[in-house]
N, CA and C atoms as a LAMMPS dump frame, in Angstrom:
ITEM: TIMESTEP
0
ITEM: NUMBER OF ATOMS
267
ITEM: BOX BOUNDS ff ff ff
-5.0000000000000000e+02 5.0000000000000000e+02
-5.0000000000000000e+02 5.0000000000000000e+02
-5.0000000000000000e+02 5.0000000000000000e+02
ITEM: ATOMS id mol type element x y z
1 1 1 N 266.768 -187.581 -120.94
2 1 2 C 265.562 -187.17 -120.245
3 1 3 C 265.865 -187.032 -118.758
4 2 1 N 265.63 -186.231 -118.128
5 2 2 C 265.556 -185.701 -117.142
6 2 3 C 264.842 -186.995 -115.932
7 3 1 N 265.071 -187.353 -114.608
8 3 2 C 263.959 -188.008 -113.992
9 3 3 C 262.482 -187.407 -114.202
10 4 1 N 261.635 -188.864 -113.808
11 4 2 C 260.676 -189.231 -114.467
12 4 3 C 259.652 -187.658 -114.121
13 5 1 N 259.996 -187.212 -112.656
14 5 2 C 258.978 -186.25 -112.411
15 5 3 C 258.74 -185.308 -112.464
16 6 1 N 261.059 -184.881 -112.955
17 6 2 C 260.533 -183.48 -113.955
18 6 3 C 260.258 -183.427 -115.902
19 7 1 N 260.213 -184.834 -116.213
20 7 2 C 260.155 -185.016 -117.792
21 7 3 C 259.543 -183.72 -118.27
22 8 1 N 258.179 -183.926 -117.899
23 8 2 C 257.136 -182.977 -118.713
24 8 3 C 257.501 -181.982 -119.043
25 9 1 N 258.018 -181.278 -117.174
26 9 2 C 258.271 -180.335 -117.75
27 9 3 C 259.806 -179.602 -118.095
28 10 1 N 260.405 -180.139 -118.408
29 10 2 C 261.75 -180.159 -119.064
30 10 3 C 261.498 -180.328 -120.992
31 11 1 N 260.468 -181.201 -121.227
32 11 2 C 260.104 -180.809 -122.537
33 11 3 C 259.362 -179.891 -122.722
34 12 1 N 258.472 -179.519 -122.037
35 12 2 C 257.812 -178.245 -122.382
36 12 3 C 258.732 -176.627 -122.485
37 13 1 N 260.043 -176.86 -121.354
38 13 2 C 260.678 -175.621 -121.382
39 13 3 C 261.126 -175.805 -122.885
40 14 1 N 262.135 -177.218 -122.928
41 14 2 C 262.859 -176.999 -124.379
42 14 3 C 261.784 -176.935 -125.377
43 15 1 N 260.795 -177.352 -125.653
44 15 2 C 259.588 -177.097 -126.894
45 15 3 C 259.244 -175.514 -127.375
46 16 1 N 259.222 -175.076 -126.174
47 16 2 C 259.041 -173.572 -126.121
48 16 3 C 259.626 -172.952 -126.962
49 17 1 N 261.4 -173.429 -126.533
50 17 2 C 262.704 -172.145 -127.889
51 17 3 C 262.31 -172.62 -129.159
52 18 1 N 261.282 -173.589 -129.51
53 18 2 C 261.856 -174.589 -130.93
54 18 3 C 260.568 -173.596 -131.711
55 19 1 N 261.409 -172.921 -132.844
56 19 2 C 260.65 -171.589 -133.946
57 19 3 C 260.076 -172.692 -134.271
58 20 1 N 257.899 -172.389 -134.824
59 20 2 C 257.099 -173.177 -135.35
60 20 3 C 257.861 -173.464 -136.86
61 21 1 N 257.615 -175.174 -136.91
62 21 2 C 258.154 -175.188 -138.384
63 21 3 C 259.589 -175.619 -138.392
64 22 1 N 260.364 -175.572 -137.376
65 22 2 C 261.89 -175.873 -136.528
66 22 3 C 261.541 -177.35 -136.841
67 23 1 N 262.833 -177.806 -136.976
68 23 2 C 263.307 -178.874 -136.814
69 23 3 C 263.937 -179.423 -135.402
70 24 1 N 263.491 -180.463 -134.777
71 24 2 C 264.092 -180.258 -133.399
72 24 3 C 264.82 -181.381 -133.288
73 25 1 N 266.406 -181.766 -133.115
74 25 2 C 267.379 -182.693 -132.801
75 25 3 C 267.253 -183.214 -131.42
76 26 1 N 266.802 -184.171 -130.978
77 26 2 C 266.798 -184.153 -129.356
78 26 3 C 267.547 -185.962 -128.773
79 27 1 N 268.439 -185.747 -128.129
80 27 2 C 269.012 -187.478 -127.88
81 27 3 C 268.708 -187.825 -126.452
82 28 1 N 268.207 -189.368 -126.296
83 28 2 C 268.525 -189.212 -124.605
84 28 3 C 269.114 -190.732 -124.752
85 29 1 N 269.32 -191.032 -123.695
86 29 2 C 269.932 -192.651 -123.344
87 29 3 C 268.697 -193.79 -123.098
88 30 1 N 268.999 -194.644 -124.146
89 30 2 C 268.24 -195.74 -123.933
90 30 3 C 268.274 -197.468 -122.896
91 31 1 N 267.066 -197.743 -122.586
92 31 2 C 267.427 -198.295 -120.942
93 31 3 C 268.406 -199.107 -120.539
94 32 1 N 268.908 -199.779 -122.023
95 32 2 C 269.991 -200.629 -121.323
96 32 3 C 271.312 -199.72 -120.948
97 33 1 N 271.463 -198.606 -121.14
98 33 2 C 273.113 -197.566 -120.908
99 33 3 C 272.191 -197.053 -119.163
100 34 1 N 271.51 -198.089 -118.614
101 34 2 C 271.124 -197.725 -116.982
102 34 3 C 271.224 -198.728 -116.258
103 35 1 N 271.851 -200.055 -117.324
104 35 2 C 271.99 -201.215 -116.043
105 35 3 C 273.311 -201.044 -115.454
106 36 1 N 273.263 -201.768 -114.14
107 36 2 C 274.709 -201.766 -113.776
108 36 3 C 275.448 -202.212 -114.904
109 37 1 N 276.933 -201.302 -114.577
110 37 2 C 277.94 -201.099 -115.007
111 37 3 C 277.957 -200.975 -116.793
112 38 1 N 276.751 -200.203 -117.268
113 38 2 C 276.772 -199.596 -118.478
114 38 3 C 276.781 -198.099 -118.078
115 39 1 N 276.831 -197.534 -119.435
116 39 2 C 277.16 -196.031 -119.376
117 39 3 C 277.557 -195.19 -118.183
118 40 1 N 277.325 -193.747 -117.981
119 40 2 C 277.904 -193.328 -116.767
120 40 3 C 276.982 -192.023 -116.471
121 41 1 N 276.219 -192.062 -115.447
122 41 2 C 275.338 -190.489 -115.04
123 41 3 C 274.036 -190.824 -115.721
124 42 1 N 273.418 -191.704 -116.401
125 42 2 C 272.385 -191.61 -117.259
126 42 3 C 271.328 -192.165 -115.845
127 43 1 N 270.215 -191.147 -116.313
128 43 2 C 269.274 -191.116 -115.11
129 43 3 C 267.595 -191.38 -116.525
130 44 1 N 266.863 -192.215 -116.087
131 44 2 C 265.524 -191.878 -116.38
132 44 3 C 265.815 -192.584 -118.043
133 45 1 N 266.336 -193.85 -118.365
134 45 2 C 266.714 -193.762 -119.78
135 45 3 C 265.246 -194.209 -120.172
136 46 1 N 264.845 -193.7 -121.438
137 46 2 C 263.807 -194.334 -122.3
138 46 3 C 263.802 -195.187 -123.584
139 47 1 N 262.411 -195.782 -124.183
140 47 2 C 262.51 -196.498 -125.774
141 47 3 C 262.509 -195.104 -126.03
142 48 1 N 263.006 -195.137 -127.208
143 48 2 C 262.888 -194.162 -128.452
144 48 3 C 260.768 -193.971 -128.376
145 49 1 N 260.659 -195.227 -128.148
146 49 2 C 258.418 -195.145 -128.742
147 49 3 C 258.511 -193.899 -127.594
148 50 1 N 258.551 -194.385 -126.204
149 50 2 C 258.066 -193.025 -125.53
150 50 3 C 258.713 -191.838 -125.613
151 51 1 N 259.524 -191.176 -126.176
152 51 2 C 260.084 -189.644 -126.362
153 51 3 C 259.256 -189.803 -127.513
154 52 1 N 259.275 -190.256 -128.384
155 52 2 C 258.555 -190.451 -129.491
156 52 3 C 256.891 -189.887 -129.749
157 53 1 N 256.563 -190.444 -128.385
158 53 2 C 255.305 -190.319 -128.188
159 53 3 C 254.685 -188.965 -127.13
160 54 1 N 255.783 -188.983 -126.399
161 54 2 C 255.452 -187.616 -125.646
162 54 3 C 255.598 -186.338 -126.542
163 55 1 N 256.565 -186.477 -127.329
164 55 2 C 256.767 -185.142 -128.618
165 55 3 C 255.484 -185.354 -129.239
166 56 1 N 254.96 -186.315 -130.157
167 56 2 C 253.797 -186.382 -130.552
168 56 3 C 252.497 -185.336 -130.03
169 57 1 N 252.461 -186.044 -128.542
170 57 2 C 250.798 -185.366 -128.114
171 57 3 C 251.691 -183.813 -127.821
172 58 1 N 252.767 -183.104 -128.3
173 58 2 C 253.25 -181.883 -127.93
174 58 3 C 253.027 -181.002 -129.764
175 59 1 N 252.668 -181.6 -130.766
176 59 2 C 252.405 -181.802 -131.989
177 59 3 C 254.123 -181.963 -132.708
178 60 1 N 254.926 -182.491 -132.816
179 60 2 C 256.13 -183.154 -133.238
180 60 3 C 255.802 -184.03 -133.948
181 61 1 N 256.258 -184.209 -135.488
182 61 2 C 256.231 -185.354 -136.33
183 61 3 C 257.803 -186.092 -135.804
184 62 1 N 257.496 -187.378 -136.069
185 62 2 C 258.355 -188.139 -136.127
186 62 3 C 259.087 -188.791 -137.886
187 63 1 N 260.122 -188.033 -138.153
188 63 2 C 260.599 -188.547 -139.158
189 63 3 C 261.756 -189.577 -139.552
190 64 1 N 261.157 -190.778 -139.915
191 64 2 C 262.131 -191.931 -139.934
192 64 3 C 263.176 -191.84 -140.826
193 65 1 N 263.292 -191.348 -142.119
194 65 2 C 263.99 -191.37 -142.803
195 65 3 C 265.362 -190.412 -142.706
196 66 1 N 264.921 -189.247 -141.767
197 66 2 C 265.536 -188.085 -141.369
198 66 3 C 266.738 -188.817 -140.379
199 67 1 N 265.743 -189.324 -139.585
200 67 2 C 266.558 -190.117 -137.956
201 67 3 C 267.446 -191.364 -138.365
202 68 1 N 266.906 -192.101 -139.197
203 68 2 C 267.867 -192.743 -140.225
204 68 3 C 268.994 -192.191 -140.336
205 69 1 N 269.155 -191.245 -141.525
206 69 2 C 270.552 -190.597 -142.001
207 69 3 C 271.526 -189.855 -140.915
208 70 1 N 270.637 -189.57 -139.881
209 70 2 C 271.571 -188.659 -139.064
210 70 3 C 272.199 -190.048 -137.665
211 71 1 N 271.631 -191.163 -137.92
212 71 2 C 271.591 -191.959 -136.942
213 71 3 C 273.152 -192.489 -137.927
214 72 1 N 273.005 -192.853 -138.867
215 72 2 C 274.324 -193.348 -139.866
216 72 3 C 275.604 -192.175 -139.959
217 73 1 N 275.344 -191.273 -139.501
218 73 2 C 276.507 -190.101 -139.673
219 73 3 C 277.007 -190.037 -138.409
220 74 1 N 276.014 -190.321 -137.459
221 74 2 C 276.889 -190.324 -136.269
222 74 3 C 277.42 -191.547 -135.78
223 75 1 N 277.533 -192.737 -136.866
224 75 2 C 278.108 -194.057 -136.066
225 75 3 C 279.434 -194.023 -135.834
226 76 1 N 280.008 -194.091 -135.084
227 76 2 C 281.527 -194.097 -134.509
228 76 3 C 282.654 -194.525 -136.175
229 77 1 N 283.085 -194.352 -136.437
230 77 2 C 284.202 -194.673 -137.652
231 77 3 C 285.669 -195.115 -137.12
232 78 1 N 285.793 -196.015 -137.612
233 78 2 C 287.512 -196.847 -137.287
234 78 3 C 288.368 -195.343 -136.956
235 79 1 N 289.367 -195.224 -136.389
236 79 2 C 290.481 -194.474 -135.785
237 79 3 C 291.545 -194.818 -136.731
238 80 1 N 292.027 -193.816 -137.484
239 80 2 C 292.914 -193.702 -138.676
240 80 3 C 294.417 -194.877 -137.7
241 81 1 N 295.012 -195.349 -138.66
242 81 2 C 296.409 -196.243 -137.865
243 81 3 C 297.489 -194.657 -137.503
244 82 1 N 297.911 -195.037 -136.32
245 82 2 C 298.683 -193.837 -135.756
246 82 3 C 300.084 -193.777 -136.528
247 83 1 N 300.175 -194.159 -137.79
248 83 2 C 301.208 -193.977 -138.801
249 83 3 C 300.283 -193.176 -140.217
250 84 1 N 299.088 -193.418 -140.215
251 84 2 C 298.325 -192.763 -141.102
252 84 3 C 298.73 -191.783 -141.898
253 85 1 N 298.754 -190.927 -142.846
254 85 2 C 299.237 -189.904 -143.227
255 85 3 C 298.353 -188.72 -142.646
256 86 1 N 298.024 -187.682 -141.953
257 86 2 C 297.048 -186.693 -141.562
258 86 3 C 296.724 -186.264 -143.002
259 87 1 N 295.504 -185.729 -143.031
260 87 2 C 294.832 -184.577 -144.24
261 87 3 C 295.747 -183.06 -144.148
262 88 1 N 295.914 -182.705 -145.182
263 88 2 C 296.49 -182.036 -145.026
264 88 3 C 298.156 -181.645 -144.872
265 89 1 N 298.647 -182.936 -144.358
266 89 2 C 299.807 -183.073 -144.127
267 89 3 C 300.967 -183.34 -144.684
C-alpha cells in the first residue's frame, strides 16, 4: 500500500483495470516488516482486516479459502542440497 494519503486513491486507479467478475490478487506488507531493522522500502504496512476492508466498501469479496491455498503455494520451500541431482538432468 502506498502512504496513507495516497491509499484511496491508488486503489481506486488499480480497481478500475480489474474486468467486473475478475479475480483480483493484491499483496502488501504487514506492520511488523516496518519496524526497525525488518524488511526493506516498505512504507504504510497494514492488517490484512484493513485492505480487507477497504476492498470491501469498493464491492470485493473476501475469499478465505482461495487466500488459504495461494497463501500455502507461496511458502518458501527448502533449497534442493547443492549436490542434488537437477530435473531434467
Amino acid at each position: 500500500m502506498p502512504l496513507r494519503g495516497l491509499q484511496e486513491t491508488y486503489l481506486d486507479n488499480v480497481l478500475q483495470q480489474v474486468a467486473p467478475g475478475a479475480r483480483l490478487l493484491l499483496s502488501w506488507a504487514l506492520p511488523e516488516a516496518c519496524l526497525p531493522g525488518r524488511g526493506h522500502g516498505h512504507l504504510n504496512c497494514r492488517e490484512n482486516a484493513h485492505v480487507i476492508r477497504r476492498l470491501f466498501v469498493r464491492g470485493f469479496l473476501f475469499h478465505e479459502a482461495h487466500t488459504a491455498w495461494l497463501r500455502a503455494q507461496a511458502r518458501p520451500r527448502r533449497a534442493p542440497a547443492a549436490d542434488a541431482p537437477r530435473p531434467g538432468a
